[in-house]
C-alpha positions as CSV (number, residue, x, y, z in Angstrom):
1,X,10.3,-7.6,-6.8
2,X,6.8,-7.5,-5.1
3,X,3.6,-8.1,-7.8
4,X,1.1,-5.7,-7.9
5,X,-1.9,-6.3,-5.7
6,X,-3.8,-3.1,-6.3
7,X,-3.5,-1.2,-9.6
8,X,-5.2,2.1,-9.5
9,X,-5.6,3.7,-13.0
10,X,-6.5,7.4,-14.0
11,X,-9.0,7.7,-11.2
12,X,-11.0,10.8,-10.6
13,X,-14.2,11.8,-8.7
14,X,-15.6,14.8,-9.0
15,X,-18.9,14.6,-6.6
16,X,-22.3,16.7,-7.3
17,X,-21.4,19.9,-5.6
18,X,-18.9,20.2,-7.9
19,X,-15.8,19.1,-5.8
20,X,-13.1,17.3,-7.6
21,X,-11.8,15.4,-5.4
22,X,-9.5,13.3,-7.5
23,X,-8.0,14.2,-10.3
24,X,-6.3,11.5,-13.0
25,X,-4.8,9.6,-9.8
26,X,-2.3,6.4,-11.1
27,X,-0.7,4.3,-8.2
28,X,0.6,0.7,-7.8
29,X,0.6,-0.8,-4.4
30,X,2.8,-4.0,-4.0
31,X,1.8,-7.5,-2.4
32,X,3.2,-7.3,1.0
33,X,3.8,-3.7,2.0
34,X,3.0,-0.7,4.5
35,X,2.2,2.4,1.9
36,X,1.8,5.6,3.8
37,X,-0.5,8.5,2.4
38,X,0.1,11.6,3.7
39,X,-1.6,14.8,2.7
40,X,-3.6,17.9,4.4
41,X,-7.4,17.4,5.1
42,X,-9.3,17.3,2.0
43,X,-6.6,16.1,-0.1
44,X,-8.4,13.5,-1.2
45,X,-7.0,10.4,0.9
46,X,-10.5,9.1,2.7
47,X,-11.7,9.4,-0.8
48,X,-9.5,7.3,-2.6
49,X,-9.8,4.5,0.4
50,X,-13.7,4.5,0.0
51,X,-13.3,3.7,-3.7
52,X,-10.9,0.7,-3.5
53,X,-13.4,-0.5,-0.5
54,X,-16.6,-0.5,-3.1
55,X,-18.4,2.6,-0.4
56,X,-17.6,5.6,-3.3
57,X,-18.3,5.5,-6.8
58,X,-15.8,6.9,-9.1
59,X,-16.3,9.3,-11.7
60,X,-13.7,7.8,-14.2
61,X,-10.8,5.8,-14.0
62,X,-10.0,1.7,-13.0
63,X,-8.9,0.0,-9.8
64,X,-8.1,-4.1,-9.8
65,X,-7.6,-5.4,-6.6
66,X,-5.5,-8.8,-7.1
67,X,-6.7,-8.6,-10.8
68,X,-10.6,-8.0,-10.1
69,X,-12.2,-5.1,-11.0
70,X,-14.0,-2.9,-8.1
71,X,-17.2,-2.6,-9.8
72,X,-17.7,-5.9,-12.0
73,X,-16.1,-8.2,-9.0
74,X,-17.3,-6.0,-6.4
75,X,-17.8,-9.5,-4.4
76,X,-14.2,-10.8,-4.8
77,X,-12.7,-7.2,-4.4
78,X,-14.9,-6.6,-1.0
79,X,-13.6,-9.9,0.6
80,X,-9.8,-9.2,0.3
81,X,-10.2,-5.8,1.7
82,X,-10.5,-4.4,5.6
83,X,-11.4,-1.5,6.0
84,X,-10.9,0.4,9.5
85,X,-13.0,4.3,8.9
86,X,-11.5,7.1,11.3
87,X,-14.9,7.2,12.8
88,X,-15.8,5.0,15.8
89,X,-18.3,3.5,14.6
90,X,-19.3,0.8,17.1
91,X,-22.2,-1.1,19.1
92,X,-21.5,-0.2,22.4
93,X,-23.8,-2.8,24.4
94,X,-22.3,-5.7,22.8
95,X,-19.6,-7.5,24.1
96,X,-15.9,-7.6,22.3
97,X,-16.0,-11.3,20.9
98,X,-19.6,-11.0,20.2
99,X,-18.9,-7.6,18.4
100,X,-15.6,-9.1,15.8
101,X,-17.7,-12.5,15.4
102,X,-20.9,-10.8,14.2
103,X,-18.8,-8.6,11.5
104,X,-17.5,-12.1,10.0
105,X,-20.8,-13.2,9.3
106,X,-21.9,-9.9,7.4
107,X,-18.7,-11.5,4.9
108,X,-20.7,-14.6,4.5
109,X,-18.2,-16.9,6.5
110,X,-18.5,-19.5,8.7
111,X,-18.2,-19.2,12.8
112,X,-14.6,-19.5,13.7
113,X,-13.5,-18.9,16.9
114,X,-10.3,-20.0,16.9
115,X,-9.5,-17.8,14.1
116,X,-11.7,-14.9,16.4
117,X,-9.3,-15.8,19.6
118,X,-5.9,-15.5,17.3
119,X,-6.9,-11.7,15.9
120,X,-7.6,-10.8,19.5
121,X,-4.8,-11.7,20.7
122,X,-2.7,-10.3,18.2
123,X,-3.8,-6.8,19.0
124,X,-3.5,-7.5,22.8
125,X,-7.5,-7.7,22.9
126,X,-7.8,-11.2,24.2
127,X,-8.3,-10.4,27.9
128,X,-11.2,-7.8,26.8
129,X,-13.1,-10.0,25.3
130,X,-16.0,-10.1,27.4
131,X,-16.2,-6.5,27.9
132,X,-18.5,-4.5,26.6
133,X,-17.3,-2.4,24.2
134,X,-18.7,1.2,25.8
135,X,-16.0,0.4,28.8
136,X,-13.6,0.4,26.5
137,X,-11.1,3.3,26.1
138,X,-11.2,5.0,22.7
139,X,-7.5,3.4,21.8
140,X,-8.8,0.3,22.8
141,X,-12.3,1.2,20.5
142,X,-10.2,1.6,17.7
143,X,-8.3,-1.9,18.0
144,X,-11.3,-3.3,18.3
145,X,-12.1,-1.5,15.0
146,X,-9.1,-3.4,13.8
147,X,-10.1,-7.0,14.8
148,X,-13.7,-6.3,12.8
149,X,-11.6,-5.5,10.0
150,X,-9.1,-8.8,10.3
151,X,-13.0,-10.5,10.7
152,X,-12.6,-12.2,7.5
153,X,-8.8,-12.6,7.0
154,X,-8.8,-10.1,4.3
155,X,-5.5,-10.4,2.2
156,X,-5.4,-5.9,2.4
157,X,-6.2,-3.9,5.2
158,X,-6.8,-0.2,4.9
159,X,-6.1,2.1,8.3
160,X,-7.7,5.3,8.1
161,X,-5.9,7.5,10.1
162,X,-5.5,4.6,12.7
163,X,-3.9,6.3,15.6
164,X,-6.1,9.7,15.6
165,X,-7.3,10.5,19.0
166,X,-4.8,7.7,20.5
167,X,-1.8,8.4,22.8
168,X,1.7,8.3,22.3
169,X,2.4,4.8,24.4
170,X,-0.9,3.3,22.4
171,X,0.2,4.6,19.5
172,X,3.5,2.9,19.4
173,X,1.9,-0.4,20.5
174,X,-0.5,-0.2,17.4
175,X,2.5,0.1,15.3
176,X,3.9,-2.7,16.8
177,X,0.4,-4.8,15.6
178,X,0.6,-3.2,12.2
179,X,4.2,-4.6,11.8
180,X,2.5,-7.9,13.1
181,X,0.2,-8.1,11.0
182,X,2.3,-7.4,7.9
183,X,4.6,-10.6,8.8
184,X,1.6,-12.6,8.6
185,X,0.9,-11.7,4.8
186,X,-1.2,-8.7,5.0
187,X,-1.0,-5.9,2.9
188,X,-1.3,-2.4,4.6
189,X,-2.3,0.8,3.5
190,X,-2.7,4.1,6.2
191,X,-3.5,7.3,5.6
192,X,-2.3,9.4,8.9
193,X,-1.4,13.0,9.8
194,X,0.8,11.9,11.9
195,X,4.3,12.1,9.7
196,X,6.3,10.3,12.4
197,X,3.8,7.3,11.9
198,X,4.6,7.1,8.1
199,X,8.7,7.8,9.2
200,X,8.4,4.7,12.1
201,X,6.7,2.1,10.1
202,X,6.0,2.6,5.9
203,X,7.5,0.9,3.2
204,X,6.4,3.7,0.9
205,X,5.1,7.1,1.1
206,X,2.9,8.4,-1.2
207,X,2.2,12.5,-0.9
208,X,-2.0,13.2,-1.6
209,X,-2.6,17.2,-2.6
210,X,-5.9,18.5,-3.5
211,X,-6.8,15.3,-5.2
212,X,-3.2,14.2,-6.8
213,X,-0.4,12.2,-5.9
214,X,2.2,14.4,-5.9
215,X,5.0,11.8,-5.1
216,X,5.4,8.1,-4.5
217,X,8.7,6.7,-3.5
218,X,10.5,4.1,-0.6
219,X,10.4,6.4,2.3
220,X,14.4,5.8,2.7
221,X,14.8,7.2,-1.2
222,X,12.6,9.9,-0.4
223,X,14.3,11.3,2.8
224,X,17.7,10.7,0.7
225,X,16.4,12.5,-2.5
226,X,15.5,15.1,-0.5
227,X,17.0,15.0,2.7
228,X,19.2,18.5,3.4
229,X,21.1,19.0,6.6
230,X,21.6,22.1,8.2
231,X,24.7,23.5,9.6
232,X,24.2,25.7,12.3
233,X,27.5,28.0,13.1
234,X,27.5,29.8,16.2
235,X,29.8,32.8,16.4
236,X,31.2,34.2,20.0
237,X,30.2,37.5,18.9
238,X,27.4,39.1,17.1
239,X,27.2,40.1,13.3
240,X,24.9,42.6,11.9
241,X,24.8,41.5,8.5
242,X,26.1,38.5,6.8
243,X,29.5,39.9,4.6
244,X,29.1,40.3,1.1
245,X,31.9,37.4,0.6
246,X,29.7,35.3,1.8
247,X,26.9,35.8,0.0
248,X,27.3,32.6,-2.3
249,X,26.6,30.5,0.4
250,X,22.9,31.3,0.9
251,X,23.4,31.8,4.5
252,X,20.2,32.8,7.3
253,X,21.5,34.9,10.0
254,X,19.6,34.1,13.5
255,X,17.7,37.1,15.2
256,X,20.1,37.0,17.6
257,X,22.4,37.9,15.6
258,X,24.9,35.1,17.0
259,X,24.8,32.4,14.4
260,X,24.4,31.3,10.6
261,X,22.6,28.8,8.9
262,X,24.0,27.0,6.0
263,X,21.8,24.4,3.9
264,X,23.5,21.7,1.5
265,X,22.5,18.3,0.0
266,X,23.6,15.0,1.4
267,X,23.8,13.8,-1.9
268,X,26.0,15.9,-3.7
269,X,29.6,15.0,-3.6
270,X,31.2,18.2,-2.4
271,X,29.1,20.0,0.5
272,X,31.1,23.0,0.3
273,X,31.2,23.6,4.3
274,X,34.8,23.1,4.6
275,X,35.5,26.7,2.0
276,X,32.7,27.7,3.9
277,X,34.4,27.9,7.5
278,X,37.8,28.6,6.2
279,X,35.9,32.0,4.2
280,X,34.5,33.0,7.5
281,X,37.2,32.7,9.1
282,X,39.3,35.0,6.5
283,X,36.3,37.6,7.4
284,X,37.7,37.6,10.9
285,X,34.3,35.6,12.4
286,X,35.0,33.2,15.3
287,X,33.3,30.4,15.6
288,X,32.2,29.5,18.5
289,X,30.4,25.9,18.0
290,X,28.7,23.8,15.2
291,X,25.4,21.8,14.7
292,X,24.3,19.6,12.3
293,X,20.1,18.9,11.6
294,X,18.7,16.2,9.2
295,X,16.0,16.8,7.3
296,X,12.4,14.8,8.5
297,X,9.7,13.1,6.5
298,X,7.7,16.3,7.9
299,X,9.9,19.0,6.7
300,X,9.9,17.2,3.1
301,X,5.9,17.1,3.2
302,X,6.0,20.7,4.5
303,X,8.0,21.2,1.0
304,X,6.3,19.2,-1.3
305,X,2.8,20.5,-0.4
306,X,4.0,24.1,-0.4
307,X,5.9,23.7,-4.0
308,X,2.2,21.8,-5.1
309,X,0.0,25.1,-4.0
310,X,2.6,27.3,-5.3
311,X,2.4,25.4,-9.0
């Protein structure tokens, strides 16, 4: 089993407008992982990221990053850690190699071009090197953003929203870096709102609410805890109302009127679809064709964060 790197411990922040925008939040994140945080805007994710990084102040609470403290080490914390903001935040007259090199030295270290050369490449950067960065593509902006980050060979990286803004193809490729990167030691943690980048390339998943973790599992638990399929049966001719006989079943008739729905868990051992079809058939239906659906990542953050509000 992976060791702890960060431990995050009953932290809250409540800022001086009054918003709380933590509350009594408790995670581990393990040495050598991709830990996806998803959640709505304002749940609290950019938050959390900005205290591990040393830029917020918490209101109460502890976070060690590879067993220093955020506040009395701030020094040793701040050199493990990248940080890559959602803003582009970047001088556009300098040159790309110029730009990465330059962010080393704010961490104190020596030149070190090789090591400058090898992050470039990496993120396919290498043949930009001596462009300046305003001709630069925003996806290309925000690898750049990544290779300032990687500056200092930081043992933790943290992606805030790293693909927003980015298309599909670009996006993919980044995911592609972000699974390089892990291979070479590097511990990542991304907040995104995009749940197909959390499906494609997390370890973990953790679900952010108005300031709380509301889950934290292995994404492949988590779509199997709560991963229901759908059966769609379409009939040949159309039903006005579902029959009474059939009411155990929980069944959603379409607007059309031509099929039912039927909802089960993968996990249970009887799915009950096989008395299902034989009961509509003894209520003279005809079926006409079946579908199966699997429950995504997004329709299980869809839930969670509805069942959260509703509580």
């Amino acid at each position: 089993m992976s060791e702890d790197l960060i431990s995050i411990n009953n932290l809250s922040k409540t800022y001086k407008n009054g918003l709380k925008a933590l509350n009594n939040v408790s995670l581990n994140i393990k040495k050598g992982e991709i830990l996806a945080m998803l959640g709505p805007n304002g749940a609290g994710k950019t938050t959390l990221i900005s205290i591990i990084c040393g830029i917020v102040t918490p209101s109460s609470g502890k976070v060690n990053v590879d067993g220093f403290d955020i506040i009395n080490d701030y020094r040793q914390t701040r050199s493990k850690i990248g940080l890559v903001p959602q803003e582009l935040t970047l001088e556009n007259f300098e040159t790309v190699f110029n730009n990465v090199s330059f962010t080393r030295g704010l961490y104190g270290k020596a030149p070190d071009p090789k090591y400058i050369e090898s992050v470039l490449k990496k993120l396919s950067l290498w043949d930009k090197k001596d462009n300046i960065l305003r001709q630069l593509s925003g996806g290309m902006k925000r690898r750049v953003l990544i290779a300032k980050a990687l500056s200092h060979k930081p043992s933790i990286l943290f992606l805030d929203e790293p693909t927003a803004g980015v298309d599909v193809e670009l996006r993919k490729d980044m995911w592609k870096s972000v699974e390089a990167l892990r291979e070479s030691g590097v511990t990542i943690i991304l907040t995104t709102h995009y749940i197909e980048e959390a499906e494609a390339i997390a370890d973990r998943v953790a679900v952010i609410n108005n300031g709380e973790i509301i889950v934290v599992d292995q994404k492949k638990d988590l779509l199997n805890k709560m991963g229901r399929k759908k059966l769609r049966i379409d009939l040949h001719e159309k039903t006005d109302t579902i029959p009474e006989s059939l009411s155990k079943y929980d069944l959603e008739l379409s607007g059309n009127k031509l099929s039912l729905t039927y909802s089960y868990d993968t996990q249970k051992q009887r799915t009950g679809i096989t008395n299902l079809l034989q009961d509509i058939r003894d209520q003279g239906l005809k079926l006409k064709d079946l579908k199966t659906e699997e429950s995504t990542l997004e329709k299980i953050f869809v839930t969670l964060v509805k069942e959260n509000n509703e509580n």
